[in-house]
N, C-alpha and C positions, 0 to 999 in steps of 0.2 A: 774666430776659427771657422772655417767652410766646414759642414757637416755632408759627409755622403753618404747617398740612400744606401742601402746594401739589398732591397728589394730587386729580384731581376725585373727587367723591363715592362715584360707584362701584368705583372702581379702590382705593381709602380701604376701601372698603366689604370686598371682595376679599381685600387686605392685613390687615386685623382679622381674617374667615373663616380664611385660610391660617395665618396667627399662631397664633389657636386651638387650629387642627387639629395645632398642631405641638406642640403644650403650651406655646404663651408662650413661655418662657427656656431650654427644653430646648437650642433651638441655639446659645445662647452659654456651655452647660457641658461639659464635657469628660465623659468615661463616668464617671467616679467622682464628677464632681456631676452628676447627673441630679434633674431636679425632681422631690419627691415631697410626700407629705400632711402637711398644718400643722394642726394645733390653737393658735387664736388666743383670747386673752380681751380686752376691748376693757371697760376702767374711762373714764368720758365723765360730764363735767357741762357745761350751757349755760345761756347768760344770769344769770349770778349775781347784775350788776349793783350790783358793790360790796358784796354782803353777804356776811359773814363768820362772824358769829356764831351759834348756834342761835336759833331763831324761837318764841314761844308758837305753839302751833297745837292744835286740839280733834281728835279723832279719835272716832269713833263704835268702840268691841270690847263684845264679849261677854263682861263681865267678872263683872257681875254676878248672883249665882246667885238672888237674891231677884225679879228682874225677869226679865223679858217680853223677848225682844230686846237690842240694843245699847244701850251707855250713852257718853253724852259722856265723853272721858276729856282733860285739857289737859298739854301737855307742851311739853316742848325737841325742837323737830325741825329737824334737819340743822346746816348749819354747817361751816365748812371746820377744822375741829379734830377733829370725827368724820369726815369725809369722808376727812381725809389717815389718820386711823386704821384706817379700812377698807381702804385703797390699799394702805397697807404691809401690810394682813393676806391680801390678796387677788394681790399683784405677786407675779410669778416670770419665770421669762425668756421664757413665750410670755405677757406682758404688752403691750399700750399703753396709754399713759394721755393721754387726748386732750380739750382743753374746745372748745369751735366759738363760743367770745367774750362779749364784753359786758361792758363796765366801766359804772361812775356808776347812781347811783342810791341811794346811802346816803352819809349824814355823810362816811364812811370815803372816800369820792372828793372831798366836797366840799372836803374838806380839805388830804387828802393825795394828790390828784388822779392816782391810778392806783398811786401809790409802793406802796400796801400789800399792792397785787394782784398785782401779778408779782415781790414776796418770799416772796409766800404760794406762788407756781406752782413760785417756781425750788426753794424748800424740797421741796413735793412732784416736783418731780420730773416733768414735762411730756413727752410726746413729741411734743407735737404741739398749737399755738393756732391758732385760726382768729381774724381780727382780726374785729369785729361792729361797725357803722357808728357804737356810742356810742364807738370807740376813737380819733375824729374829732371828739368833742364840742371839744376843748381848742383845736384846730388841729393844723397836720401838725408843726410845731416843735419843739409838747409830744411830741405819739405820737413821733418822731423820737428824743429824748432818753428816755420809755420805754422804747423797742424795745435801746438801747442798754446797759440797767439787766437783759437776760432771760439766763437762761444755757438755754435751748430754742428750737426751732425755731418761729419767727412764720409762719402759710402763709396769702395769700389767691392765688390763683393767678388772678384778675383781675385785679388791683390794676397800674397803673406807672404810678407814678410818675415824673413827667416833669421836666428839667434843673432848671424851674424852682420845684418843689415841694422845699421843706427835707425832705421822706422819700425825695427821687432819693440811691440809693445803699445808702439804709440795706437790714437786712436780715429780706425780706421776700421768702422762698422763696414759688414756685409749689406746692412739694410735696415730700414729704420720701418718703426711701425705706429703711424699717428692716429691715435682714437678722434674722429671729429663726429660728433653727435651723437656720440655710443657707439660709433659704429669704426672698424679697424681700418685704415687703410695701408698696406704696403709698399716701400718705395725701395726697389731692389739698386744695388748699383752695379754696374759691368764697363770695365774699361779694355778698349783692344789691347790685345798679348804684342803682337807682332811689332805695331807700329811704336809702340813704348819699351820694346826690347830695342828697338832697330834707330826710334829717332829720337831716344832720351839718353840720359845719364845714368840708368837705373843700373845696377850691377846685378848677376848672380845671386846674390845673396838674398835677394826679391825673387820670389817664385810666382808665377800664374795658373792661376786655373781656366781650363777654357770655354771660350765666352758661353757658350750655348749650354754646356754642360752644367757651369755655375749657376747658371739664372733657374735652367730647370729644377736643380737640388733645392736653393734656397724655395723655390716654390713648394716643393713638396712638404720642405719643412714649416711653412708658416700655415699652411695647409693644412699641418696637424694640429698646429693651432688655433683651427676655427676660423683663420683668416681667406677671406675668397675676394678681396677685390687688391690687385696686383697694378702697381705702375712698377716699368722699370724706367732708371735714370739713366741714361747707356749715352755713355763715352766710343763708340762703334762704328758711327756714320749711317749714315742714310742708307746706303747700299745693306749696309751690313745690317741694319736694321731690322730691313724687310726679309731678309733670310733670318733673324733671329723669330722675328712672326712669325714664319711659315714654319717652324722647326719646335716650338714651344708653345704648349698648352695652357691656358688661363689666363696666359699675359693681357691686359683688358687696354693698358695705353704705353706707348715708348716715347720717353720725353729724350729726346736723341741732341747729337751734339758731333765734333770733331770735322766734318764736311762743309758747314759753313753755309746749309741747303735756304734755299727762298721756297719756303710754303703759300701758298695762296689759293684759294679757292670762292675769289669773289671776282675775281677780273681786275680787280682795281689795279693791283700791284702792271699789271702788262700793259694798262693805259697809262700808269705813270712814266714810263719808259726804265721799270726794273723786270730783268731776265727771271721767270721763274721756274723752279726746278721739279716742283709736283704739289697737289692737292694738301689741303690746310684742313683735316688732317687727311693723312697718307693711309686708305685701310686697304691690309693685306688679311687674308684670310689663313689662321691655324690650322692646324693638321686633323682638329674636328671638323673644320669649316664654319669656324665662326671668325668674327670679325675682330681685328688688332688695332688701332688708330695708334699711328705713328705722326712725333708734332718736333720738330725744327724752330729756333727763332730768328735764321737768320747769321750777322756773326756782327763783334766790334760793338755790341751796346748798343745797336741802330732802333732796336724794338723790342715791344716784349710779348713774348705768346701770351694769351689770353684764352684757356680752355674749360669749356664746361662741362661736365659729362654729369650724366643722373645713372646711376645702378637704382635694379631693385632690390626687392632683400637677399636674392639670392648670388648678387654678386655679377651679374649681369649687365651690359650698356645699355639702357633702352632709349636713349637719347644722347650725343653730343655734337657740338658745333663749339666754334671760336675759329680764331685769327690773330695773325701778327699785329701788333698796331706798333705805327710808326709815329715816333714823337717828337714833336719839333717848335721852333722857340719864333716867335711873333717877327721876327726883325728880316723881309724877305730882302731878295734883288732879282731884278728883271733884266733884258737885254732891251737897248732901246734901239735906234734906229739903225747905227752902225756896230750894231750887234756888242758894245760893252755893256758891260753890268754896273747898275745903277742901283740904290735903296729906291725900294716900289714905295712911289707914291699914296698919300691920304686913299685914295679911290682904288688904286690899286691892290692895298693890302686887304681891304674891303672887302673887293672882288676873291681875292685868295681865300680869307677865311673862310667867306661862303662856299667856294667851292669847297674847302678843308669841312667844312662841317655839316656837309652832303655825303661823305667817304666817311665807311667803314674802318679802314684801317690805316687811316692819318688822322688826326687831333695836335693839336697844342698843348703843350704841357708846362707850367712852369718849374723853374730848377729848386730843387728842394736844397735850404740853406744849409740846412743839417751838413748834408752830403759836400756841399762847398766850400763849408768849414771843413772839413777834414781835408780836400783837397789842396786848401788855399799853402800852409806849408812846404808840402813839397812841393808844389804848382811853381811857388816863389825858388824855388831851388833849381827847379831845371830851368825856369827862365834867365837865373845866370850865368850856369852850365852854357846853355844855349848861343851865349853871344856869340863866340868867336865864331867868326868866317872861316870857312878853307876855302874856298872859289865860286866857280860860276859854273852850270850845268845850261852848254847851248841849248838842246832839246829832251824832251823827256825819253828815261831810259824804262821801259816798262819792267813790270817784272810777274808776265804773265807765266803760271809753271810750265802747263803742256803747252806747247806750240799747235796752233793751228796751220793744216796745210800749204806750203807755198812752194813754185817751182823755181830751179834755177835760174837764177838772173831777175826775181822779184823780190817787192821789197821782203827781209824775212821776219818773221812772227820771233815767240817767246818772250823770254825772261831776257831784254838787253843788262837789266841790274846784277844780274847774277853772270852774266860775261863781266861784266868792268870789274867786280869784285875776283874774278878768278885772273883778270888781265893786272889786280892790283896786286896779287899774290906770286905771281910771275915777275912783275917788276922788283918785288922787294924782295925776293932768297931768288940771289945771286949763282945759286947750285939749282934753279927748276927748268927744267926745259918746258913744262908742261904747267898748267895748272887747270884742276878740276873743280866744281863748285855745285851741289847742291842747291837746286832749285828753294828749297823751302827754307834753307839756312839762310835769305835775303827775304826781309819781312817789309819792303817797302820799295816805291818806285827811286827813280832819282829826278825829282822832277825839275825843270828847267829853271833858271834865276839861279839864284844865291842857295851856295851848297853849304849848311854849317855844320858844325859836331855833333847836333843833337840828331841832324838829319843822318850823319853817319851813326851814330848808334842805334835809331830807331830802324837804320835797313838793316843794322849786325846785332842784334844784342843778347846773343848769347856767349857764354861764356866760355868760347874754345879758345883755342889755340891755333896757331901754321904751323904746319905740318910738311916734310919730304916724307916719299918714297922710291927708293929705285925700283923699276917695274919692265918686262920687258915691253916690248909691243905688241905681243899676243897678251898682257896682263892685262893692258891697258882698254884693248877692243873689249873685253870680257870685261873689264870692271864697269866700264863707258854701257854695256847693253846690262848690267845686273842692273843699274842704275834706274834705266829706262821700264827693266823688264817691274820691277817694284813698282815704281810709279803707276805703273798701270793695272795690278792686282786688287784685289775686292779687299784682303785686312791691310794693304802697303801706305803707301803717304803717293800723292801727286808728287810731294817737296822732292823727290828724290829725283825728277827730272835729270839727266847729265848737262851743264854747262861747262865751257869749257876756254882758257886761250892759250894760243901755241898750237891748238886742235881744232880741225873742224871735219864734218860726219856729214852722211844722207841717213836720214833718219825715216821709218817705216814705223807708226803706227798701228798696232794693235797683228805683227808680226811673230810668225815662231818665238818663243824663247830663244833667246842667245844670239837673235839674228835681224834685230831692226834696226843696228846701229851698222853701218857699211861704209867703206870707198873712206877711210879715216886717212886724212893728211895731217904731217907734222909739218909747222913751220919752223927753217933753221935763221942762225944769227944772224945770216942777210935777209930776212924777211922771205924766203922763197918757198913752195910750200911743195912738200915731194912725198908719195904715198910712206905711211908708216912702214917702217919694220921688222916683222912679228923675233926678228931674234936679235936685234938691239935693245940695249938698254936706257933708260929714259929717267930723268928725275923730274917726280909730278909731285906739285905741291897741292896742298887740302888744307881742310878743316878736320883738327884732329877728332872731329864728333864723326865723321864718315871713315876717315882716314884709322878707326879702330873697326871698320867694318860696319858701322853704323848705316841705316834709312837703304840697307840692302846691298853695302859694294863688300860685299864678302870679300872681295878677291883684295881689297885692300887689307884688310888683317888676316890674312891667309897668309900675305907674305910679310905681315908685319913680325906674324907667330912664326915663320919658316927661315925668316932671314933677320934677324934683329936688326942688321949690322945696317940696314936695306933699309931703315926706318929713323928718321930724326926728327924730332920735337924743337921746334924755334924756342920756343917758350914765350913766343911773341902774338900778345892778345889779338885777337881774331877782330878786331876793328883798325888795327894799328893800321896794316899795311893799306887800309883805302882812304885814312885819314895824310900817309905820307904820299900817297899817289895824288892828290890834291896837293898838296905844300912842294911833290920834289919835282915828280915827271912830266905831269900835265905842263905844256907851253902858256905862262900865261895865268897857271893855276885854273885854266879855263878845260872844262870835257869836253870835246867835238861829238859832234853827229855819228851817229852808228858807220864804222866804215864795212859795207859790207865785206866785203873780201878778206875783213881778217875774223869775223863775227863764226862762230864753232858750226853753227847751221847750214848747207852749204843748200839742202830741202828738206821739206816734210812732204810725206803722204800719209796718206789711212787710209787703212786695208781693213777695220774694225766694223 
């Protein structure tokens, strides 16, 4: 249960200052424990998202002595079999080992719907989960029965769940408090409100506290307890992060999550040829003016943060540093003369290691069996699942959420995966003129070759349903910019992106509310494509996770609540219709190339 101060602010204020001054916990120890200096190391992974395994991934080193520069080099990187390998090599007793969330998003959930993830946590050895809004994908029933399967501490320290919510009761700490050396440390938890009301299953019956206000309470209260050295575990994002620093006092580090961010602060990461999103750690200054260190690892299992911090006795940073380190498996390939990939050669792989073990935040690691054994079962189960074929995919369909700028009549940017899935939707309910699609309800590309089942489940694997609504044309512009306008908010989700087919927009970038979605065309049953209607009526198909108003399209459950009669449920799983668009529609059971002219983007600008 959240405990709130009832001190007014200043007097709150006061109480924090004097605390301080006194060193925190000093007056609840006797002289022979008196608080003094901690050296902490802090192992953290986020958003894994159901993945478990090493990943192909290319990396740019300097491997080659006959060339100019870096060379692509492709390999196994991360994976929760090296990661737990690294933990056990890295643990000792001024250890935490802490993830800040996120299940689904590979086979491995669709199947065995969390089962794998918190065998693999409890194996490794957990001090600390922060639950992440996909841990709501299933409903609170499921997570319920999860939470019960964990041998670690679960913390969202917003969360309460209310009488009438199947998660009232379970166990789902505010914060956990680990003695390493004598000495207390706090590990708060905070999950965003908005984007777990907006992109999960949660119901009602689940209440929030909000983010800033909660972390400060639970502060004040552990604060009575003699405790002065504060992590928070925040489920928030990166953005959100750094306003939670600048708004909150004491907080000393935020092991963050939900964004997916690349921390770096060695260079290395930018000569491998990976995008990085800010300094490893991130320090923002409090509203004393001292300093927060905010830490990322990354997302998908790739790596694991590796953080040191020393306090002295009074609760204070006086020293940290770390990095993400990336982990990956001995078996390289190089591009040879006509640029295929080949297994690098004796002298090759030689040369790689070397370079690998010149860098900071790349290593070798090998796959912990423990971890492999647990996999190996279902591992063997989806690779049956997996066989059947449904066709061929000519080129790859991306499935970038926001679009980057392009003008009319260039090639266009986005999410091509989340048009095909909304053009499958359109195909298969025979009543939709329209169909709309969330960006982030498509968790994977489509990439070219052979398309099979398991490919279609790992781009759908949640558990919705297709969905009708009759909508007019003014419903539809308005639901098409709530979509956009989400996406682009500081607590919203990118996922909420608007994709669309039957429709296509000029989109505006970082635009008014209500107004960077413009110039909307409908296309009719001759393919012809004539500006929208603001006072006809339109049947648009969804995903009932949006289609209840969900990830920000208010306007779709506005009229689900105002017109019932306006609102139909297929009861047709939310993979179905892209698994028949492969076996009925497609010529060939083959997807062609992106046809522009029917693709929902017509441009992008940014005005942001």
């Amino acid at each position: 249960m959240i405990l709130k101060t009832a001190l007014p602010t200043g007097m709150a204020t006061g109480l924090a200052l004097l605390l301080a001054a006194c060193g925190g916990d000093n007056s609840s120890n006797t002289p022979e424990q008196q608080a003094k200096a901690l050296s902490l190391q802090v192992l953290h992974t986020n958003d894994h998202h159901s993945y478990f395994e090493g990943q192909t991934y290319d990396l740019s080193l300097d491997y080659d002595e006959n060339q100019v520069g870096s060379e692509p080099v492709r390999l196994s990187l991360g994976g929760f079999p090296r990661i737990a390998t690294a933990i056990e090599e890295y643990r000792d007793g001024h250890t935490l080992v802490l993830n800040s969330g996120e299940l689904n998003g590979t086979l491995y959930f669709s199947l065995f719907k969390g089962e794998v993830d918190f065998k693999v946590f409890n194996t490794i050895g957990l001090d600390a989960y922060e639950l992440g809004n996909h841990e709501f994908d299933e409903g609170e029933a499921h997570l319920r029965d999860l939470l019960e399967t964990v041998d670690f501490p679960v913390i969202a320290g917003n969360v309460r769940p209310t009488v009438d919510s199947p998660l009232f009761g379970a166990d789902i700490k505010p914060y956990v408090v680990k003695e390493i050396d004598g000495e207390k440390v706090a590990i708060i938890g905070v999950l965003k409100v908005e984007k777990t009301r907006e992109s999960s299953l949660v119901t009602d019956a689940v209440e929030f506290d909000d983010e800033i206000l909660s972390v400060r309470d639970h502060i004040y209260t552990l604060k009575d307890q003699g405790i002065n050295k504060f992590i928070v575990l925040s489920h928030l994002g990166y953005d959100f992060d750094q306003v939670l620093a600048e708004s909150v006092r004491d907080i000393d580090v935020i092991v963050g999550g939900d964004t997916h961010d690349v921390l770096d602060s060695t260079g290395e990461f930018q000569a491998m040829g990976i995008e990085v999103d800010g300094d490893y750690p991130t320090v923002v200054q409090n509203p004393d003016g001292q300093p927060v260190y905010i830490v990322q690892a990354w997302e998908y299992a790739k790596g694991l943060g590796r953080l040191n911090i020393d306090f002295d006795a009074d609760g204070v940073v006086t020293d940290i540093n770390g990095k993400v380190e990336l982990l990956v498996g001995e078996s390289y390939q190089v591009q040879n003369n006509d640029n295929d990939w080949v297994a690098a050669d004796t002298d090759q792989t030689a040369r790689i290691n070397s370079v690998i073990d010149g860098l900071t935040t790349l290593r070798t690691a090998e796959e912990s069996q423990q971890i492999l054994d647990i996999l190996a079962p279902y591992k063997e189960e989806m690779e049956s699942f997996k066989q059947d074929t449904l066709g061929q995919v000519s080129e790859l369909m991306p499935f970038e959420r926001i679009p980057a700028p392009f003008n009319t009549g260039e090639t266009p940017t986005g999410s091509y995966a989340a048009y095909v899935v909304a053009d499958a939707f359109l195909k298969y309910l025979p009543k939709a003129d329209v169909a709309i699609q969330n960006a982030g309800g498509v968790r994977a590309p489509l990439n070219d070759g052979t398309f099979t089942v398991a490919d279609a489940y790992s781009i759908l694997p949640f558990s919705n349903t297709v969905v009708t609504i009759d909508m007019t044309g003014a419903e539809i512009i308005k639901v098409l910019n709530e979509g956009l306008d989400y996406a682009q908010g500081i607590s919203a989700s990118t996922g909420a992106f608007p994709y669309s087919a039957g429709l296509r927009y000029d989109v505006t970038l970082g635009a008014a509310e209500g107004s960077g979605i413009q110039n909307v065309d409908v296309r009719d049953e001759s393919g012809n494509w004539t500006p929208i209607v603001n006072s006809q009526t339109y049947s648009v198909a969804t995903n009932s996770f949006t289609g209840q108003g969900k990830d920000g399209y208010i306007t779709f459950g506005e009229v689900q609540q105002a017109r019932p009669d306006a609102f139909e449920d297929s009861n047709v799983a939310y993979v179905v219709p892209l698994l028949e668009y492969f076996r009925e529609e497609l010529p060939d059971q083959t997807l062609p190339a992106l046809d522009a002219t029917d693709y929902c983007l017509k441009s992008v600008a940014d005005q942001r």
